[in-house]
N, C-alpha and C positions, 0 to 999 in steps of 0.2 A: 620518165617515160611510162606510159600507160601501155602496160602489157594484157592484150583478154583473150581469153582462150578462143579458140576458135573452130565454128562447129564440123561435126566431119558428116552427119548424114547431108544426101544431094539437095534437100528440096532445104533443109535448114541450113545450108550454105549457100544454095545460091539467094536466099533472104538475106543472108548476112552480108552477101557482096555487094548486094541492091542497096541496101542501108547505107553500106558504107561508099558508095559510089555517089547516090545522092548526096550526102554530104560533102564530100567533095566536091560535088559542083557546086554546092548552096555557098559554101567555104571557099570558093574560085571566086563566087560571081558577087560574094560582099567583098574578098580584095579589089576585083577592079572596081567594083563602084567607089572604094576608098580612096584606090589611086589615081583615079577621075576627080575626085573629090581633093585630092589633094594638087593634084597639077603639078606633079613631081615634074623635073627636069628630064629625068629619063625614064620616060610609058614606057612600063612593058608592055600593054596591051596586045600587042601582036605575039608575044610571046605565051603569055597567059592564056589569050584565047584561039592556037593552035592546041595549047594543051588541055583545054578546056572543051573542047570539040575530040579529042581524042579520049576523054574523058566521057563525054554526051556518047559517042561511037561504043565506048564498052558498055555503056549502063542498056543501051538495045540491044546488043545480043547476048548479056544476062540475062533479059528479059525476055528475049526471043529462047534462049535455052529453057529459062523456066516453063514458061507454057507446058509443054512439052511433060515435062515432070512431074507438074500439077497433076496433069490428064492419069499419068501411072500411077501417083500414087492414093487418086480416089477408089476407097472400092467400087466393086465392078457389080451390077447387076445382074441376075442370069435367071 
């Protein structure tokens, strides 16, 4: 098992959640294409892709959180 540290300031963690959300879905959506591919007996397809949609659902309001955070932590001009 691949253990990595994991960062603790806001804006380098919510990068790292980005990261690793996107791959989860890149790593969802080559399963189904395998398991299409394969025409197993029993698709999970519906099962994979509620969780896979629940998965798309977190990677946007990461995203939507970060924004936000970006904005704080450029400096300010004055």
């Amino acid at each position: 098992m691949n253990i990595e540290s994991t960062p603790t300031g806001g804006t380098a963690l919510a990068e790292y959640l980005l990261t690793k959300c996107q791959t989860l879905l890149n790593e969802l959506e080559a399963f189904s294409t395998f398991v299409t591919e394969q025409k197993l007996e029993q698709d999970p397809a519906a099962e994979t892709r509620k969780f896979q949609n629940s998965v798309a659902t977190e990677l946007k309001s990461l995203q939507k959180v970060q924004e936000p955070s970006a904005a704080f932590s450029s400096p300010s001009i004055r």
